[in-house]
C-alpha positions as CSV (number, residue, x, y, z in Angstrom):
1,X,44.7,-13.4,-43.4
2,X,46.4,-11.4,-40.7
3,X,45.7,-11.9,-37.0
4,X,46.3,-9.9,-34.1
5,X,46.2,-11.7,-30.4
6,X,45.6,-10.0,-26.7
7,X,47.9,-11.8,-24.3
8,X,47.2,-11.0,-20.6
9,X,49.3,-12.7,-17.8
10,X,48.1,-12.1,-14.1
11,X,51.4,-10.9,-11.9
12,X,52.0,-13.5,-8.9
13,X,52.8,-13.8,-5.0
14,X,55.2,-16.4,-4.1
15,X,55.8,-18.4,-1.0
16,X,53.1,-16.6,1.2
17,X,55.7,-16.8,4.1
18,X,57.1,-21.1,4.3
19,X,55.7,-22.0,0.9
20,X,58.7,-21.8,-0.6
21,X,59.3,-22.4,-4.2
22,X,55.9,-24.0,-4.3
23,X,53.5,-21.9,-3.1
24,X,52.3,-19.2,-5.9
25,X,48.8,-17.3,-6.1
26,X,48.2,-15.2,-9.1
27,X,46.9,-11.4,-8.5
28,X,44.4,-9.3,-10.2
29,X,47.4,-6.8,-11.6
30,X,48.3,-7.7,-15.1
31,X,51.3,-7.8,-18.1
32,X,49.0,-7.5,-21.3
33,X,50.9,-7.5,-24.9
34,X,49.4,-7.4,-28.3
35,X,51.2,-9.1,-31.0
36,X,50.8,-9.3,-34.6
37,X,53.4,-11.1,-37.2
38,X,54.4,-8.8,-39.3
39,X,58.1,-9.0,-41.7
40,X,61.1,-7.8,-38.4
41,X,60.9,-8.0,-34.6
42,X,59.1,-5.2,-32.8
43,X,58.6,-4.9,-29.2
44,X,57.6,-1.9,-27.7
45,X,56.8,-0.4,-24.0
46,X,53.4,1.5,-23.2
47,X,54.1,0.8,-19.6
48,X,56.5,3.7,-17.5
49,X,59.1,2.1,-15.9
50,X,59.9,-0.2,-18.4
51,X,62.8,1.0,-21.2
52,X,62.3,2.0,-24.2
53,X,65.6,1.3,-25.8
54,X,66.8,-2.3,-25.9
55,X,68.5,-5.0,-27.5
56,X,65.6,-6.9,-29.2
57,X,67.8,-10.2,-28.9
58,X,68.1,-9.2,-25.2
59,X,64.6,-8.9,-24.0
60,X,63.1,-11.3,-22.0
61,X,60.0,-12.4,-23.8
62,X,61.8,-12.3,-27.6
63,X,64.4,-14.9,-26.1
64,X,61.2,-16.9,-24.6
65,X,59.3,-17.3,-27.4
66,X,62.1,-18.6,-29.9
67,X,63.2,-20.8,-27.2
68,X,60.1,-22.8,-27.0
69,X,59.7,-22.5,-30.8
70,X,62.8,-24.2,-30.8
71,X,61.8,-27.0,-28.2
72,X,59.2,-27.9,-31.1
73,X,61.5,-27.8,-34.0
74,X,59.6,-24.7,-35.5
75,X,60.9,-21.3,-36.6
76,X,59.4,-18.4,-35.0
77,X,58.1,-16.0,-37.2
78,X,58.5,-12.2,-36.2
79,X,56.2,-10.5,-34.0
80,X,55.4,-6.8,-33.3
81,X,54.7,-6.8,-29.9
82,X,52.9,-3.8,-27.7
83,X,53.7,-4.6,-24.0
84,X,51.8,-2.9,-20.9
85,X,52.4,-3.8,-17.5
86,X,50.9,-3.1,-14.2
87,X,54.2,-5.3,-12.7
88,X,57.0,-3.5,-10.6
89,X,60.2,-4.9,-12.2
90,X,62.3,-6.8,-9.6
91,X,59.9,-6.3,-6.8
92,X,58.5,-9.9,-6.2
93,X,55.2,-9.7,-7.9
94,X,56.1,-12.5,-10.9
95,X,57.5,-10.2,-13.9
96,X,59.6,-12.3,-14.8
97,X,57.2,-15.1,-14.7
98,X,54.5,-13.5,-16.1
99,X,57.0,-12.6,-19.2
100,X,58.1,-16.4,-19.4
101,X,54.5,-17.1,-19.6
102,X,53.6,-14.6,-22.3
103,X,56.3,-15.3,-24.1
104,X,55.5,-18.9,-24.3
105,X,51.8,-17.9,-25.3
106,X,53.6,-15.6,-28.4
107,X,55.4,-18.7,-29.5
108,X,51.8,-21.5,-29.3
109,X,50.0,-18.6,-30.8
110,X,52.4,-18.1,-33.7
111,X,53.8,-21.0,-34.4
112,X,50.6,-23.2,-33.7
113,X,52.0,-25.6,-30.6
114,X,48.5,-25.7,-29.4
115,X,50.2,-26.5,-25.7
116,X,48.1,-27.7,-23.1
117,X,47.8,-26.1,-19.9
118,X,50.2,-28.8,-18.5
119,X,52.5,-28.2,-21.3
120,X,52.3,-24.8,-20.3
121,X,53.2,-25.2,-16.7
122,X,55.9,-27.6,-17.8
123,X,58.1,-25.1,-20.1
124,X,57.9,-22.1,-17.4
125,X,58.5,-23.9,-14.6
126,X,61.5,-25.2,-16.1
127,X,62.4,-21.8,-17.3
128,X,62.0,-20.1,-14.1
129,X,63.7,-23.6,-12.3
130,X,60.6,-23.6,-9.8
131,X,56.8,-23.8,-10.3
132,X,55.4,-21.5,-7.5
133,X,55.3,-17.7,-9.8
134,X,54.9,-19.7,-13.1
135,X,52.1,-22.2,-12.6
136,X,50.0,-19.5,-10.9
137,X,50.2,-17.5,-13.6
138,X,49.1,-20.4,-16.2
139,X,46.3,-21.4,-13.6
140,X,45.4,-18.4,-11.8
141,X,44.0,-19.0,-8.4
142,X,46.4,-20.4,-5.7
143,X,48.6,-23.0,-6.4
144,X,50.6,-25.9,-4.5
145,X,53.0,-27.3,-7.0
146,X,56.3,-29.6,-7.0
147,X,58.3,-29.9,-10.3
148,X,60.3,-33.8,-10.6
149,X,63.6,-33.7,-11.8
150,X,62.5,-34.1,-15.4
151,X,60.7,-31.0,-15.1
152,X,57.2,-32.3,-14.9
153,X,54.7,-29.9,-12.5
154,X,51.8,-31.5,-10.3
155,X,49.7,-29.1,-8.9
156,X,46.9,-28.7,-6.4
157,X,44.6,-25.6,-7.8
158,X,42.5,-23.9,-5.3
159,X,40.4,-21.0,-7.1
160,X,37.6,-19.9,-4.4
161,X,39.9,-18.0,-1.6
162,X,37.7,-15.6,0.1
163,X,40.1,-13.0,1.1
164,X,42.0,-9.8,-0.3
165,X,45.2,-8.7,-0.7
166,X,47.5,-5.8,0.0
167,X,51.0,-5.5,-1.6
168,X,53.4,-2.7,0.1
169,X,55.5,-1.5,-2.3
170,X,59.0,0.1,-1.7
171,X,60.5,2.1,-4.1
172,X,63.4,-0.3,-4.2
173,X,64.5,-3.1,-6.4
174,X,65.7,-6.5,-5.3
175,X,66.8,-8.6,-7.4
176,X,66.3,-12.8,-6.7
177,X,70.1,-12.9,-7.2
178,X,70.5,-11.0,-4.2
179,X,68.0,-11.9,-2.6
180,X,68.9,-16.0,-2.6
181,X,72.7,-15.6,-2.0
182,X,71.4,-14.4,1.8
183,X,70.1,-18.0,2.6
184,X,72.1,-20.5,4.1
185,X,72.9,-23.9,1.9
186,X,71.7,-26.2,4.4
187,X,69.4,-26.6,7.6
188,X,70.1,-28.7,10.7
189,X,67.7,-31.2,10.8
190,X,65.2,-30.1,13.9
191,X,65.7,-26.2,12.3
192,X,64.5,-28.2,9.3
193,X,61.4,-30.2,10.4
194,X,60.2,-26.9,12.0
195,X,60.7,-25.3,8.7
196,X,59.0,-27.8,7.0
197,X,56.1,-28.1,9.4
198,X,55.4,-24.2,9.3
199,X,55.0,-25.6,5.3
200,X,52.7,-28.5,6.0
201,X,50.4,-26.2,8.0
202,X,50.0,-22.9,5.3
203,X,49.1,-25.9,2.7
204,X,46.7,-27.5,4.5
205,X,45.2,-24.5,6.2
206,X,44.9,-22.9,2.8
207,X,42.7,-25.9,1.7
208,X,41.0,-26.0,4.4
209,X,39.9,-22.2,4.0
210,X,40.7,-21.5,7.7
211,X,42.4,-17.9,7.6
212,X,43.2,-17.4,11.1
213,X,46.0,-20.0,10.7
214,X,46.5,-19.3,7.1
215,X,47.7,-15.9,8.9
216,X,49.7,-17.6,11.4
217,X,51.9,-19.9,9.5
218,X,52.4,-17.1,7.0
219,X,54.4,-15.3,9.3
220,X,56.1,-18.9,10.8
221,X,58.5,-19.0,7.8
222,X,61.7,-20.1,8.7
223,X,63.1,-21.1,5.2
224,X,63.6,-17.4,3.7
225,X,62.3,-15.0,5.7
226,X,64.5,-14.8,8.4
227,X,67.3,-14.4,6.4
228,X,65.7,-11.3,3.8
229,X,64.0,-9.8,6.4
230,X,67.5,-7.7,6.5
231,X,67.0,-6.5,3.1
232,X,63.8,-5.5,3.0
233,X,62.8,-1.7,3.7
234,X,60.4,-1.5,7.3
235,X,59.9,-5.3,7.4
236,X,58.9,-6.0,10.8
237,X,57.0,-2.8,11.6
238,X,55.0,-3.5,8.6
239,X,54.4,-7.1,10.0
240,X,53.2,-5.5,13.0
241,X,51.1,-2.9,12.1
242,X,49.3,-5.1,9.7
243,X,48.3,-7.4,12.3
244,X,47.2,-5.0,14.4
245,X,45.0,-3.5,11.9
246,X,43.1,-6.5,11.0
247,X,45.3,-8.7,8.3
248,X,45.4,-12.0,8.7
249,X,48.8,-12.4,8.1
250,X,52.1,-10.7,6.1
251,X,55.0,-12.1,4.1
252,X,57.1,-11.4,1.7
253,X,56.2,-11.7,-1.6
254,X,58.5,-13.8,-3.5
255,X,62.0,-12.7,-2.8
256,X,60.9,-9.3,-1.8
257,X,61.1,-6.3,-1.7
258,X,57.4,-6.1,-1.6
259,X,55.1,-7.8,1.0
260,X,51.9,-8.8,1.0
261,X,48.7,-9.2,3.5
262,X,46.1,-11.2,3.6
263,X,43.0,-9.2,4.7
264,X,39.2,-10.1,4.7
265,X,37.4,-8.5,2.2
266,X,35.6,-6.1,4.2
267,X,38.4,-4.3,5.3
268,X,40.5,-3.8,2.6
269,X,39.8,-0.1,1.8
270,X,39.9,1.0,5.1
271,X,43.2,-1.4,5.5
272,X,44.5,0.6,2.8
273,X,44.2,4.3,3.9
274,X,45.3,3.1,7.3
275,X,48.7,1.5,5.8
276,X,49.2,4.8,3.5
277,X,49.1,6.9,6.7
278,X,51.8,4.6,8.0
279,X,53.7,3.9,5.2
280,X,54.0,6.5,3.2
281,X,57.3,5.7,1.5
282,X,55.5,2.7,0.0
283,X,53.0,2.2,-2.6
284,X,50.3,0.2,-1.1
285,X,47.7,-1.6,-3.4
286,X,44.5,-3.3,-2.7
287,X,44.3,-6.4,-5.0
288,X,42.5,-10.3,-5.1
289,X,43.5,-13.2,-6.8
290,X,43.3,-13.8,-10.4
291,X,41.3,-16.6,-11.2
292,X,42.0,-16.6,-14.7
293,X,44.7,-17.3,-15.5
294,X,47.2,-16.5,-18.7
295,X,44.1,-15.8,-21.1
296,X,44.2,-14.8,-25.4
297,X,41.4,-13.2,-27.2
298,X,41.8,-12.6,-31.0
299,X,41.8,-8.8,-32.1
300,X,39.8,-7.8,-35.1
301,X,42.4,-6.4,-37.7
């Protein structure tokens, strides 16, 4: 009998300022994709933005999905694939990541891998050579991870953060490329331990649930930040006028080119239309975490 799957990924926030490479909290916008087997490769975009002529062999979720067929020593089978996305390409909201994890999904689904959550976090971690974007995604919530050199991810899962988000938008793209060859290759040592402690206090105020410094040692990074803030379009006046408006704190999400604040729920909205009137050259997007995670429900056919 044929079957038909509904794949939806939650998008991601990386970092949240020092966290860097580690820190990853999935958001409420989504990549969705609806697959079926059928006899040749299909994949096709219902999302604008996204191209509609391509290289099969080329796309980011076909090479996914045979490559973690292949880590199991099974074929993949062809797939015709519908793909919507609510995920900015090369803006630093996870679309990448949340491909890597769909495609991975595709290739458990049709190749029955039946991969554990851990396996999961495992093969797109590797993929995306850190764990931050990736495990979030798998998880949902917010996630603290660090990946050992044989690729295995341990993760501390907080899914209860009572706070919302806003992403700011540019209507640039920035690729991590770019974006990484800005940093330097290594830290003096007292730069470093005041990096690293900035890192030590986001983690534990995040478990802790204490947002005040949550919002402070977001905007204490001194790994990335510094560094990117050169690239990125009205970084500092956004950081200001955020603060001033009630968010908790603002970084960069990911790489960039998009930031993010953390607001309290009852503000959002009226965050929102404030930062519009501000910002108009950005598209500004009231969001919470996902707490889901990647998530499959079969389609009747």
């Amino acid at each position: 009998m044929s079957k038909k799957w509904q794949i939806t990924v939650p998008g991601s926030t990386a970092n949240l300022g020092p966290g860097f490479d580690s820190i990853g909290l999935s958001l409420s916008l989504y990549l969705t994709l609806t697959v079926s087997l059928q006899d040749k490769w299909e994949i096709i975009h219902v999302s604008q933005g996204y191209p509609s002529e391509f290289n099969i062999e080329d796309h980011l979720i076909y090479k996914i999905a045979n490559e973690t067929a292949a880590r199991f020593n099974k074929q993949m089978p062809p797939c015709r694939i519908e793909m919507k996305s609510e995920l900015p390409f090369a803006r630093g909201l996870g679309s990448s990541a949340s491909a890597i994890v769909a495609g991975i999904e595709v290739a458990n689904l049709a190749c029955n891998l039946n991969l554990s959550l851990q396996d999961r976090c495992n093969i797109s971690s590797q993929i995306e050579g850190h764990p931050d974007n990736a495990t979030a995604s798998v998880l949902g919530g917010l996630t603290i991870s660090s990946m050992d050199e044989q690729g295995n991810v341990d993760t501390i899962h907080i899914t209860d953060l009572d706070a919302s988000f806003v992403v700011f938008i540019p209507d640039v793209e920035l690729k991590t490329s770019e974006a990484r060859g800005v940093l330097p290759n290594t830290f003096e040592r007292h730069y470093a331990v005041l990096a690293s402690s900035s890192a030590n206090m986001l983690a534990a105020s995040l478990v802790a649930k204490d947002y005040v410094r949550i919002g402070r040692y977001m905007e204490a990074d001194l790994f990335h930040e510094p560094f990117r803030s050169q690239l990125i379009p009205q970084y500092f006046e956004i950081v200001q006028k955020a603060k001033e408006h009630g968010a908790y704190g603002t970084a960069l999400s990911g790489a960039g080119p998009t930031m993010i604040s953390m607001v309290p729920t009852s503000i959002g909205n009226q965050f929102v239309h404030q930062m519009e009137s501000l910002f108009p050259s950005h598209k500004i997007i009231l969001t919470k975490a996902d707490h889901t995670g990647v998530r499959v429900t079969e389609v009747p056919v």
